[in-house]
N, C-alpha and C positions, 0 to 999 in steps of 0.2 A: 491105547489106540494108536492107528500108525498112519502114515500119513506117507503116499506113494506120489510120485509124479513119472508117467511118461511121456517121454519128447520125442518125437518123429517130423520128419517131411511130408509134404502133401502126399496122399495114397500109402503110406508107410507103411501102415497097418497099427497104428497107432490107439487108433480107438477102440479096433476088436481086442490089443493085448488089453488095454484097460478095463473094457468088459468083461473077457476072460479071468482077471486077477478078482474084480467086484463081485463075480459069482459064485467067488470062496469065501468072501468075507460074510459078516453078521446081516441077517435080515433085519428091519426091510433094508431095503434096497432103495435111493431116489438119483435118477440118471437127470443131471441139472445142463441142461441147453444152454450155455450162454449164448445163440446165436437164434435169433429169430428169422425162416426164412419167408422172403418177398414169395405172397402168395401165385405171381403173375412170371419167377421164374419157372419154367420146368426142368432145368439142370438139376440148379438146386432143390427143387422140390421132390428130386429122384434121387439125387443121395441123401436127403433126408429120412427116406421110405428106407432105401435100403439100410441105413443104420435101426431104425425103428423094426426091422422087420429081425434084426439079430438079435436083438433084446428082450429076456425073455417076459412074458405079457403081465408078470406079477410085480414089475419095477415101476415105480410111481416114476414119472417125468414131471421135470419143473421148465420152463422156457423162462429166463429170468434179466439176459440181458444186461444191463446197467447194475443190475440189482444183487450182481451175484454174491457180494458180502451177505448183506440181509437174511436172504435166500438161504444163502448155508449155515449161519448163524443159526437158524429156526428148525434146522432138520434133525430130524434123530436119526441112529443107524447108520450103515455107510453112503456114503455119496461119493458121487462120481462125476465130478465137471469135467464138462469138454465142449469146449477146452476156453484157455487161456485167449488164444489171437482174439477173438471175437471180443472179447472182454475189454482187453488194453486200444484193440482199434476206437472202442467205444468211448472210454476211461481216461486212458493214457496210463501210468503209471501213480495217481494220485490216489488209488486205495491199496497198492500193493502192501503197505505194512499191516493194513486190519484185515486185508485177505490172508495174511500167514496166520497172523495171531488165530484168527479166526479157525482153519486146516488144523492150526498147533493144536489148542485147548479144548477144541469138543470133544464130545462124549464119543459119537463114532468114530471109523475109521473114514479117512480119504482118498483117493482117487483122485490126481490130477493132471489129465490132459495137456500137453500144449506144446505149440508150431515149434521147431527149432528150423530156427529162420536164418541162422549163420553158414548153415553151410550152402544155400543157396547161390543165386546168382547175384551180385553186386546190384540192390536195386538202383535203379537209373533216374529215378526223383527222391529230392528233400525229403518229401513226406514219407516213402517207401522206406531208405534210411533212416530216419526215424523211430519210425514203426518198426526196422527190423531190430535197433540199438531200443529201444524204450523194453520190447517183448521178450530181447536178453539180458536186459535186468532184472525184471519181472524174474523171468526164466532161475536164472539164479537166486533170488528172493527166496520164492518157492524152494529150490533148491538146499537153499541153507536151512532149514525148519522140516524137509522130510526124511524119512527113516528111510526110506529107499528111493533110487532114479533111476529108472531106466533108458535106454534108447534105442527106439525100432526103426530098423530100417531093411526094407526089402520083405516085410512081416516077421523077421528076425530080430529076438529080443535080449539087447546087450547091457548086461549090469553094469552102472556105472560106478568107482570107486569114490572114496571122497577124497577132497582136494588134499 
């Protein structure tokens, strides 16, 4: 089984490539939320719809949040998180070694999401810096345990070599 990660920027197009690769791989299908959103945004609650409405209606969804080791652990078939930021915002980087094992050793394949937050803008608070050094180790974690990475940017999708 193989085990994918793609990294993009906000709007990248990130999430459609990863859909696109999940809808080659093994059925079922389970598309895993780590990111629950506030019923009282409506931003957020419209890009929610519009990922949900690309996805096609036979893929089970998990909303799993804090949970997403567990969550994945328990799945059969391929999965597909997305993504990572949500995860470590929540987390920090204190599960990232059982969330690899976890990617590595199941039975399906994986699909994994997430922010590449280096090439941004210099966040301007602790916490932002943090968050952006915490989510590229993680980044790299991931990184080192899959059979493929890619990186989307502009909806364009660049294979990355290994180190």
């Amino acid at each position: 089984m193989t085990v994918s990660l793609i990294l993009g920027g906000a709007a990248s197009g990130k999430s459609a490539a990863a859909e696109r690769l999940a809808a080659r791989l093994a059925a079922p299908i389970t598309y895993v939320a780590t990111w629950v959103p506030d019923p009282d945004d409506a931003d957020m609650q419209a890009r929610v719809a519009v990922h949900r409405a690309r996805r096609p209606p036979g893929w089970e969804v998990r909303e799993c949040g804090a949970d997403l080791v567990a969550v994945t652990a328990a799945l059969t078939g391929t999965v597909l998180i997305d993504s990572l930021g949500p995860w470590v915002a929540t987390v920090g980087d204190g599960g990232v070694a059982e969330l690899c094992r976890v990617v590595r050793d199941r039975e399906g394949d994986t699909v994994v999401v997430s922010e590449e937050v280096g090439l941004a803008v210099h966040p301007s608070t602790e916490v932002g810096r943090r968050f952006r050094d915490t989510l590229g180790r993680v980044n790299q974690s991931v990184a080192a345990v899959a059979d493929q990475v890619w990186l989307v940017v502009a909806g364009r999708v660049l294979v990355l070599a290994e180190p």
